[in-house]
N, C-alpha and C positions, 0 to 999 in steps of 0.2 A: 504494500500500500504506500501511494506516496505522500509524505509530510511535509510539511514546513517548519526547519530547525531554523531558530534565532543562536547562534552562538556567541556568546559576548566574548573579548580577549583571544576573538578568532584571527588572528597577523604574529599570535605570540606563538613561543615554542609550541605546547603543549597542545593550544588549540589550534595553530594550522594544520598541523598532523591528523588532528580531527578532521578538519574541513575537507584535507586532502582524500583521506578515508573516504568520508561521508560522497562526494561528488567520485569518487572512482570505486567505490563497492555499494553502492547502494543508489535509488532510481530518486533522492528525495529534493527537495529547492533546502537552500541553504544562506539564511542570512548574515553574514558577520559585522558583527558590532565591536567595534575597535576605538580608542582614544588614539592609537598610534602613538604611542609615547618613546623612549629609547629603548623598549624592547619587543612593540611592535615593526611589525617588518614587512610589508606587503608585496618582497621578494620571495617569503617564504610560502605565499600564495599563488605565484607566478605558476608553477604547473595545473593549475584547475581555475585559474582568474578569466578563461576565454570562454569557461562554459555556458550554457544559458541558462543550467541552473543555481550558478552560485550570483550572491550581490554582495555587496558591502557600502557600508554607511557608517564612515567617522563618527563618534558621539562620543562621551564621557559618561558609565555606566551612573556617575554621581549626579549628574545634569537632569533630575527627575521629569520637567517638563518635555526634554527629549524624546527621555527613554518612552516616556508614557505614549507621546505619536508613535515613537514606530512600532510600540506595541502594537499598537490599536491599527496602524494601517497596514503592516506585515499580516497581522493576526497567525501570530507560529503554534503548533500545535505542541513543540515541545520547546523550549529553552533550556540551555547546554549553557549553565555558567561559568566559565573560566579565567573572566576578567579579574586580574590581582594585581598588584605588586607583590613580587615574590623572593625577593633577593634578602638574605638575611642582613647582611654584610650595609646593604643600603637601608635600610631598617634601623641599623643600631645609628648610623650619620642623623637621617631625616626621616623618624618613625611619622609625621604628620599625614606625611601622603599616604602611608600605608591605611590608618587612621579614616584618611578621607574616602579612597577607593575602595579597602577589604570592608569596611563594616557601613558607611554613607551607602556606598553607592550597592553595594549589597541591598543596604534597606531601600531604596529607589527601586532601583529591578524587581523587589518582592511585592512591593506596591503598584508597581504599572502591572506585573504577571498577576497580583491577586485581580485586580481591576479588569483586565483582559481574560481568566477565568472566568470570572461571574458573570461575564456579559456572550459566552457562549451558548450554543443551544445545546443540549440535553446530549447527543451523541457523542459531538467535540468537546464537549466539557469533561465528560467520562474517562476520553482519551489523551486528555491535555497530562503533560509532566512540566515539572520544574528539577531540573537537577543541575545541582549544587556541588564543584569539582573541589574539595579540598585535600590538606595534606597530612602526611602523619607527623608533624611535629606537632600539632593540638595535642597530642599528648607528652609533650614531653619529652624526658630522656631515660632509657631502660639500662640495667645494670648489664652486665656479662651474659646472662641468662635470661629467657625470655621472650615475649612478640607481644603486640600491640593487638588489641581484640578490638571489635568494633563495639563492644563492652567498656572499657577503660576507659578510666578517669583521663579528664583535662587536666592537665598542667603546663602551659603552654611558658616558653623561656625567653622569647625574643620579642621585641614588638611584633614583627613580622608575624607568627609566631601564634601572640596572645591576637590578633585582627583577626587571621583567621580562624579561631576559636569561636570571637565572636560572630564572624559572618556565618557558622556555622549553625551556631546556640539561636541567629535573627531564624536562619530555615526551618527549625523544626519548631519555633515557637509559632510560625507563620502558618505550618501542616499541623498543629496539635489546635491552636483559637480558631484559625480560622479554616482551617480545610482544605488548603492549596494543596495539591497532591505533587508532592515533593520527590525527588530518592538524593543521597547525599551519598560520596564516596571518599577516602581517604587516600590518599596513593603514596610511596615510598620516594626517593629520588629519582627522577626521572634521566635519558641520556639520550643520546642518539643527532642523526639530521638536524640543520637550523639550528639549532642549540644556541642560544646569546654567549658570546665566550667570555662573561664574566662568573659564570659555573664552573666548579674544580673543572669535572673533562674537559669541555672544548679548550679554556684557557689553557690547561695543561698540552693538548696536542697541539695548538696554535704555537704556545711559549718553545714545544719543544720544538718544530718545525721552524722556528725562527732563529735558536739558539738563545732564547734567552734565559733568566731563572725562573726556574719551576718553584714556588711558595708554597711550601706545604707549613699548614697551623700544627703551631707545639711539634709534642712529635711524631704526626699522623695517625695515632692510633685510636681514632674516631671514626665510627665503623657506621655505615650505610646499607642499606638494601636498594640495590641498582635495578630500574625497570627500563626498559628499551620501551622508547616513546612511541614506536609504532602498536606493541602489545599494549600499553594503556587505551590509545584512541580506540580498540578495539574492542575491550574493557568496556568504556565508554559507552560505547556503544549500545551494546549487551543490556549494562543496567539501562538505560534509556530506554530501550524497547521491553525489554524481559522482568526490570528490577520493580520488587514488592515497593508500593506505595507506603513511603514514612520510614522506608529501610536506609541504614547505612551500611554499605559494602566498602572492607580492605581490600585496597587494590597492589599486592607486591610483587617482585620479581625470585623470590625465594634465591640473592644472590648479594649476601653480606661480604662486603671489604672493606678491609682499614683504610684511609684514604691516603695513605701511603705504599697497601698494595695496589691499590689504582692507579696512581700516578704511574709507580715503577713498571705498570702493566705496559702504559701508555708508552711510555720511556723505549721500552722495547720493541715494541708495534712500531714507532716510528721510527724507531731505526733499522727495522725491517722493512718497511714499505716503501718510503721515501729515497729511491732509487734518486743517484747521484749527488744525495748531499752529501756536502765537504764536511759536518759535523760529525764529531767523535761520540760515544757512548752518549745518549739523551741523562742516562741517570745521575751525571756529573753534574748536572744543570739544577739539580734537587737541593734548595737552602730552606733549613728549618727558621722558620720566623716565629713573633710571640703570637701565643693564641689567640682564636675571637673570643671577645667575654661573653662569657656564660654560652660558651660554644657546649652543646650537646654528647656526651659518648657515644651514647649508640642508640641510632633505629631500627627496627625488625618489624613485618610485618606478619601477622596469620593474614593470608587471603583464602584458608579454608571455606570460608562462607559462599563468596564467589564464584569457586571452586564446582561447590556440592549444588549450589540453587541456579547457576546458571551454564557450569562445564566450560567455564574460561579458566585457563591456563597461560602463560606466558611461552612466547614461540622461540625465544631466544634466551639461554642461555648467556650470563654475562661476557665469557668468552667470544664467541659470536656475535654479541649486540658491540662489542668493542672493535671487534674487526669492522664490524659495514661501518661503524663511526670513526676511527680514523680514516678508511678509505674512502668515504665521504666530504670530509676537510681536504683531503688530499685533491679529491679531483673537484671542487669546486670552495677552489681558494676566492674567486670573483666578491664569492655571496659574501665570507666572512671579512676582506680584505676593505669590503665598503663599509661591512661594518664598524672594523677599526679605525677606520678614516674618518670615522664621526664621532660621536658623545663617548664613547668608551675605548679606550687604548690599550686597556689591558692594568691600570692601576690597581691598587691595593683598596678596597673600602672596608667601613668598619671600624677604622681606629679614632672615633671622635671619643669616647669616654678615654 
């Protein structure tokens, strides 16, 4: 059947992979709602931006009067929230924006989507979703042992962090008073294509293709659960269409590393791929710097849930998901090289306390 998806923060990593998804596996129209800000990118739209079912319309998910028209003239059947600021590191500099976008402009969206429910007819109302993409740092940081249940307490560490807690806590308050039929998902860290390279990976392959230093916090021994950003969009997917109304689904890659076996993974990837650099051993390029405050140990994901109620799995092993991602960088230096060339260089963020 075919829908009409709104996707907000559809030009960013996480949601172009969606859109790209959505317009090449499936028959539906596709609206992307984007601020374009410095990690919006409407090159990473460039392979499905000709189709005639995808559109796009700049707004700011926080500009309520906005958002409310395109509601209402769109009229999407599901809304795919993704619009964040996401970056920790820029968080702890300038938590405001986060502040304004994660939790404001959350409540705008849920107000134009509640507004735009009510006023469907009885069929399209039935079949109307709101879901809501967040992360697994709403809860916190887990010890040595353990996973993160779609059960577990909030504890959120970073402004970044505590916003999305709350734009979380705005969704299910919005599905429990008033009835919006909601699904909300948590996901582990994400990798892969397009990637903005001020995220450990890309920075790390970009830095090492460059020769320059590689930054690893303290002394790397902050451990992740790595998801290949194609297996989310997929994910994604899945609960949109399949996920129980009012549910929240862990979304992980069942693929923990210290983020110092990361780097070193990378480190050697590219100096296995990268045919005829003059560069010597990548892992030379490794300098221990001081930590992020109140930087996290470790995340872990149970996505059992997932698993058993919907038969998503992840396609790629971390191995694998890091080989197409360097080889990725590698053969399309164009995309990231513009990026560089603009608001982000590859600096250090994070050290304003």
């Amino acid at each position: 059947m075919n829908r009409r998806y709104l996707v907000t923060g559809g030009a960013g990593f996480i949601g172009s992979a969606l859109v790209r998804r959505l317009i090449d596996h499936t028959e539906h129209d596709v609206l992307v709602v984007d601020k374009l800000t410095y990690a919006g990118n409407l090159d990473s739209l460039a392979p499905v931006a000709n189709n005639s079912r995808y559109h796009f319309v700049q707004a700011d998910i926080a500009d309520a009067p906005a958002i409310a028209r395109i509601m209402a003239d769109y009229a999407p059947d599901v809304v795919m929230h993704l619009a964040a600021e996401s970056h920790v590191d820029r968080s702890i500099d300038g938590p405001g924006e986060f502040i304004q976008t994660n939790i404001v402009g959350t409540y705008a969206l849920l107000q134009a989507a509640l507004a735009h429910w009510r006023s469907l007819p009885e069929g399209r109302k039935a079949d109307f979703r709101f879901h809501h993409v967040s992360t697994d740092e709403v809860f916190g940081s887990l010890g040595p042992t353990g996973l993160f249940e779609e059960t577990s307490p909030y504890q959120p560490n970073s402004p970044y962090a505590a916003s999305k807690a709350s734009s979380d806590h705005l969704v299910r308050a919005w599905y429990h008073t008033y009835g919006l039929p909601v699904c909300l998902t948590n996901c582990s860290n994400n990798y892969g294509p397009y990637h903005f390279p001020e995220k450990l990976i890309p920075l790390t392959i970009i830095n090492a293709l460059e020769g320059r230093p590689i930054s690893v916090y303290g002394r790397g021994d902050n451990v992740r659960d790595w998801l290949y950003v194609d297996d989310h969009a997929e994910a994604l997917l899945l609960v949109a269409e399949r996920g129980r109304i009012g549910e929240c689904y862990n979304i992980g890659g069942r693929s923990e590393r210290t983020n110092l076996d990361v780097v070193g993974a990378i480190c050697d990837l590219v100096d296995r791929l990268a045919s005829g650099s003059a560069a010597g051993p990548r892992r030379e390029l490794i300098t221990f710097v001081s930590d992020r405050p109140g930087h996290d140990a470790r995340y872990a994901i149970d996505c059992g849930k997932i698993e058993r109620e919907l038969g998503w799995r992840p396609r790629h092993d971390f191995d694998s998901g890091l080989i197409a991602t360097v080889r990725w960088y590698l053969d399309n230096q164009t995309w990231w090289q513009r990026v560089r060339s603009g608001v982000y260089r590859g600096e250090r963020l994070g050290l304003s306390v």
